[in-house]
C-alpha positions in Angstrom: -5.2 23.6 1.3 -6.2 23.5 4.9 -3.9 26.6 5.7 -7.1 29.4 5.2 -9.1 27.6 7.5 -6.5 26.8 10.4 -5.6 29.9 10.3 -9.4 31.9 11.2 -9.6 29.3 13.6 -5.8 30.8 15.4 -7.9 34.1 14.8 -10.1 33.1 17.3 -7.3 32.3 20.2 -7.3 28.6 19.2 -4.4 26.7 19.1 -4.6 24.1 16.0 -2.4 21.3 14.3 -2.6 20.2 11.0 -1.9 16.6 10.8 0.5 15.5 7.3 -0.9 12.3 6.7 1.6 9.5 5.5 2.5 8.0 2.5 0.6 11.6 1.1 -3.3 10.3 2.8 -2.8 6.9 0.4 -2.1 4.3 3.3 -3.8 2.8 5.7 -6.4 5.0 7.4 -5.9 3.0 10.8 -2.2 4.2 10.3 -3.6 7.9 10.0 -5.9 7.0 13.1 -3.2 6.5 15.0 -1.5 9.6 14.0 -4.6 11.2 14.9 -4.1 9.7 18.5 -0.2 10.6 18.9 -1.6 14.1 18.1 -4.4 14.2 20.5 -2.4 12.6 23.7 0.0 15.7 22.9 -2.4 18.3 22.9 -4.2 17.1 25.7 -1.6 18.3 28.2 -2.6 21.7 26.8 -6.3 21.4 26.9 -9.3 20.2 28.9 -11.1 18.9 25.4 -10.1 18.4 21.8 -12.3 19.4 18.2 -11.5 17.1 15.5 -11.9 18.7 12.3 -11.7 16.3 9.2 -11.4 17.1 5.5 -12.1 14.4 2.9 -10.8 11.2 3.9 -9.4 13.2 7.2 -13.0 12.5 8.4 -13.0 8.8 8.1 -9.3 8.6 10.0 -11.0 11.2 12.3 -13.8 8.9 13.0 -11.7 5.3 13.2 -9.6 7.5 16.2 -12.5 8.7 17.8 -14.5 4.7 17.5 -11.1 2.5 17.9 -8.3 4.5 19.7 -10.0 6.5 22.7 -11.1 9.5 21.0 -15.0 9.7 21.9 -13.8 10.1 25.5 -12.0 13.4 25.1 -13.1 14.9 21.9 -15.8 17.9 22.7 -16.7 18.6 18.7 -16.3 16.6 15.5 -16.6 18.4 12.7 -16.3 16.5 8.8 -16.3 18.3 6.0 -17.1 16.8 2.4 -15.9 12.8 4.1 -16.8 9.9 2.3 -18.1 8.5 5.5 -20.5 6.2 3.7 -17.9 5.3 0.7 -17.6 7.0 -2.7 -18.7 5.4 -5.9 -15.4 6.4 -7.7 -13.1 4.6 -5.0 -15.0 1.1 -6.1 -14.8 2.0 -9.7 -11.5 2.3 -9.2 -10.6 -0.7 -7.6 -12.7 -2.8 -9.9 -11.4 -1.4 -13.0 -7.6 -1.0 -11.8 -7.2 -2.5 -8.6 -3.4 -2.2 -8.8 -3.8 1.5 -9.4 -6.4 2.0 -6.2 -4.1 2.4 -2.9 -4.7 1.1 0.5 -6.8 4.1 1.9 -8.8 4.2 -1.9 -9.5 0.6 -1.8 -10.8 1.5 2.5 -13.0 4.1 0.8 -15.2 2.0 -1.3 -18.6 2.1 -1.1 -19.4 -1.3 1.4 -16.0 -2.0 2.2 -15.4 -3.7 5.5 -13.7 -0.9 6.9 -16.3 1.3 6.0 -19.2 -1.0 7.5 -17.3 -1.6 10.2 -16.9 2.3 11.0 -20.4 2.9 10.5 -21.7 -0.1 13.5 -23.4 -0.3 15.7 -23.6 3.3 15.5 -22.5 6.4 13.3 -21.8 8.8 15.9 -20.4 7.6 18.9 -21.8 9.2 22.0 -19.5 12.0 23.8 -18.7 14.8 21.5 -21.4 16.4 19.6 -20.8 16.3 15.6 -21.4 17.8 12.9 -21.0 17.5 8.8 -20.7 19.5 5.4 -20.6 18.5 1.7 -21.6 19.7 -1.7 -24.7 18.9 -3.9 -21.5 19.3 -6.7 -18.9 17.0 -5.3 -16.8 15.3 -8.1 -14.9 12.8 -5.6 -17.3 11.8 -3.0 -20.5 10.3 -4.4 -23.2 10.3 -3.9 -22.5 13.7 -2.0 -24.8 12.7 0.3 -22.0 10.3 1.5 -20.9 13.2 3.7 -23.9 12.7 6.5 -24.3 11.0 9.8 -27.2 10.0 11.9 -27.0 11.9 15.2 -25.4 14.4 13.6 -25.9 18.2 12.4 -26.0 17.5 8.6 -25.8 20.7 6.2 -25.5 20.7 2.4 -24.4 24.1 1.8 -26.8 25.0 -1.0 -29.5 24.1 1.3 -28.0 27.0 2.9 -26.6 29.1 0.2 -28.2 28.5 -2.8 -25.6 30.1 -5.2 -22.7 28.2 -3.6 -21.1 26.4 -6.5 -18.0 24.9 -4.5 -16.3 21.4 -5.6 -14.4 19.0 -3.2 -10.8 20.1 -3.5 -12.4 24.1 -2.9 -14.6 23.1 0.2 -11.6 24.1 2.9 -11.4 27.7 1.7 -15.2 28.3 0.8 -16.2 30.9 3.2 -19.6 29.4 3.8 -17.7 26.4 5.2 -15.3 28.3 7.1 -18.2 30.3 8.6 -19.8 26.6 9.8 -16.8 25.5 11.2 -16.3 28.1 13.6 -19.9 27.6 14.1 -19.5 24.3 15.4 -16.7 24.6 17.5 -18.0 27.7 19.3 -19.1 27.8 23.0 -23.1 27.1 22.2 -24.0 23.7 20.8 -24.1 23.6 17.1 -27.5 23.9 15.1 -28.6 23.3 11.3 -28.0 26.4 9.6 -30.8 28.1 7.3 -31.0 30.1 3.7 -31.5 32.9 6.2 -28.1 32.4 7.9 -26.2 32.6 4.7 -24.6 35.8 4.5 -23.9 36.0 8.2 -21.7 32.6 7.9 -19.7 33.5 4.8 -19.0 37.3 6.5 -17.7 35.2 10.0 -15.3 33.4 7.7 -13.7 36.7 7.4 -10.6 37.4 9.5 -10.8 39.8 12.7 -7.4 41.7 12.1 
């Protein structure tokens, strides 16, 4: 799923590592936190800085590295597309209807749940790298879609910026317009809110050079 979008980002001289999560993403996010830290301390002897780019739940491990393992100090970007960094609605149904069918990481993922309040104080964005966050208006997992947003952070709904752009949650990592933002955000210059106008521009970047 995330192969599309690692890859443009090689295209651009990067090196990147997709992390496989444990237990296929359904156990403990801390655990996948701490993943995300083996992965970091790695990759910093090869680098002066680190972007963190998570997808769905990847966001929220993202985050609980970057707010309880060191991250914040030597990550430059973060970048979370379509994260339930506010809960989703489904993860609570879920558990409240059929708790013994809701896993660790969906039971984390509820709307209110303590990690999820935890994450979220005293602040949303920890200060050091500069962040930045995606979803869809038409998300069928996280919801509200709104979820997806941060205070301090550069927060784009993609039809607020393409207005025909119909993509789901399991589509968003290979949805041009997304790709097109990512490199956005981890480029040189700071990252700004893209506009309607800015719409064609992003999905053509998302293209590959070669």
């Amino acid at each position: 799923m995330l192969t599309r979008l690692a890859d443009r980002i090689r295209d651009t001289g990067r090196t990147v590592q997709v992390l496989s999560l444990p237990d296929n993403g359904r156990g403990d996010l801390r655990v996948q936190a701490q993943l995300v830290a083996a992965a970091a301390s790695k990759l910093r002897g090869k680098a002066p800085s680190i972007d963190v780019i998570g997808y769905s739940a990847g966001g929220v491990a993202a985050r609980l590295w970057l707010k309880d393992y060191g991250g914040a100090a030597v990550t430059r970007r973060v970048v979370t597309i379509g994260s339930p960094n506010h809960g989703t609605q489904l993860a609570g149904l879920a558990f409240a209807v059929a708790a013994d069918s809701c896993p660790t990481a969906c039971q984390q993922l509820a709307d209110h749940s303590r990690l999820i309040t935890a994450l979220n104080s005293p602040t949303e964005t920890p200060p050091g790298p500069l962040w930045t966050t995606m979803w869809t208006k038409v998300d069928d997992t996280v919801v509200p879609a709104s979820s997806g947003q941060l205070r301090g952070a550069v927060n784009t709904e993609l039809q607020s910026v393409c207005a025909d752009d119909t993509v789901r949650h399991t589509q968003l990592p290979n949805d041009p317009l997304v790709i097109g933002i990512v490199l956005g955000s981890i480029a040189l210059d700071p990252p700004i809110k893209p506009t309607a106008p800015d719409c064609n521009h992003l999905r053509e970047a998302a293209a590959f050079d070669s």
